[in-house]
C-alpha positions, 0 to 999 in steps of 0.5 A, spaced: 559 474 202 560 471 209 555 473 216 562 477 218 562 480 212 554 482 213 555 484 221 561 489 218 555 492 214 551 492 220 556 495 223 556 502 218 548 502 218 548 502 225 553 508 226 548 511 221 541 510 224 545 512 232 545 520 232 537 520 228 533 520 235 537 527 237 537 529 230 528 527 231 528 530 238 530 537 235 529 537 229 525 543 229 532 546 231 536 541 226 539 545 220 541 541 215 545 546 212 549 546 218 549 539 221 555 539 226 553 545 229 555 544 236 550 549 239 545 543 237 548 537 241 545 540 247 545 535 253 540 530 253 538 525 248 542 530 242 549 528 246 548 521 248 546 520 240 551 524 238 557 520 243 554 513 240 554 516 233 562 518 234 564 512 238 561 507 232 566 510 227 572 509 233 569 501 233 569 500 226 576 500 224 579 495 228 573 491 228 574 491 219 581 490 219 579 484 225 574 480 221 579 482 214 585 479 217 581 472 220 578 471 213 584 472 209 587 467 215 582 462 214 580 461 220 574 457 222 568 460 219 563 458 224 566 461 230 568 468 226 561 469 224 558 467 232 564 473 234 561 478 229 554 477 231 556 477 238 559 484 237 554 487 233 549 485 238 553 488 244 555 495 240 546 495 239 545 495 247 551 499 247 548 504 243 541 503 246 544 504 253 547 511 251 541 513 248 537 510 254 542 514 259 545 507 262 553 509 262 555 503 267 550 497 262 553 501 256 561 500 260 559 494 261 556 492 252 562 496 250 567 491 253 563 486 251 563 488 244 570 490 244 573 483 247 568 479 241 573 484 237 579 483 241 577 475 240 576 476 232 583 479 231 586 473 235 583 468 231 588 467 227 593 466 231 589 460 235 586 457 228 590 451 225 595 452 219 
């Protein structure tokens, strides 16, 4: 298992644990038994969560099949995995700053993180045969 492999990991976990500080904030208001309830994202922190909670399962996808498609083309190893824990940390300020109310930082981090994932899936196509 590559560091690639474990920052696609860290990638799900993270989309995981974003929408817990709105689910905490209100968590006398939270009903488990309707977790989607859209009067309980109310604006404020619940929402922010909530955008950073989606937005991670909207960046997932191309960073997989980005990383998939640079290790079945044998790229460099070293420089892949620098790409994909330069992405991971960019999506972790992204979701700080969505939490944290900073849209222009989290503009900023989300194309960051989105470049490292663009550089990633063009790997193969600058890596020697």
């Amino acid at each position: 298992m590559t560091i690639a492999d474990l920052c696609l990991l860290g990638t799900v976990l993270l989309i995981l644990v974003s929408v817990m500080p709105g689910k905490i904030d209100g968590r006398r208001d939270y009903a488990n038994a309707n977790p989607r309830d859209p009067a309980f994202y109310t604006p404020g922190l619940r929402v922010r969560a909530l955008g950073a909670h989606q937005n991670g399962y909207k960046a997932l996808p191309f960073f997989a099949a980005a990383v998939l498609l640079a290790e079945m083309r044998a790229v460099p190893q070293g420089t892949l995995n620098a790409l994909a824990i330069a992405f991971l940390l960019a999506r972790i300020g992204y979701v700080g700053c969505y939490l944290g109310n900073r849209p222009s930082w989290r503009s900023a981090l989300w194309a960051l993180a989105f470049a490292c994932n663009l550089a990633i899936f063009l790997l193969p196509a600058f890596a020697r045969s």
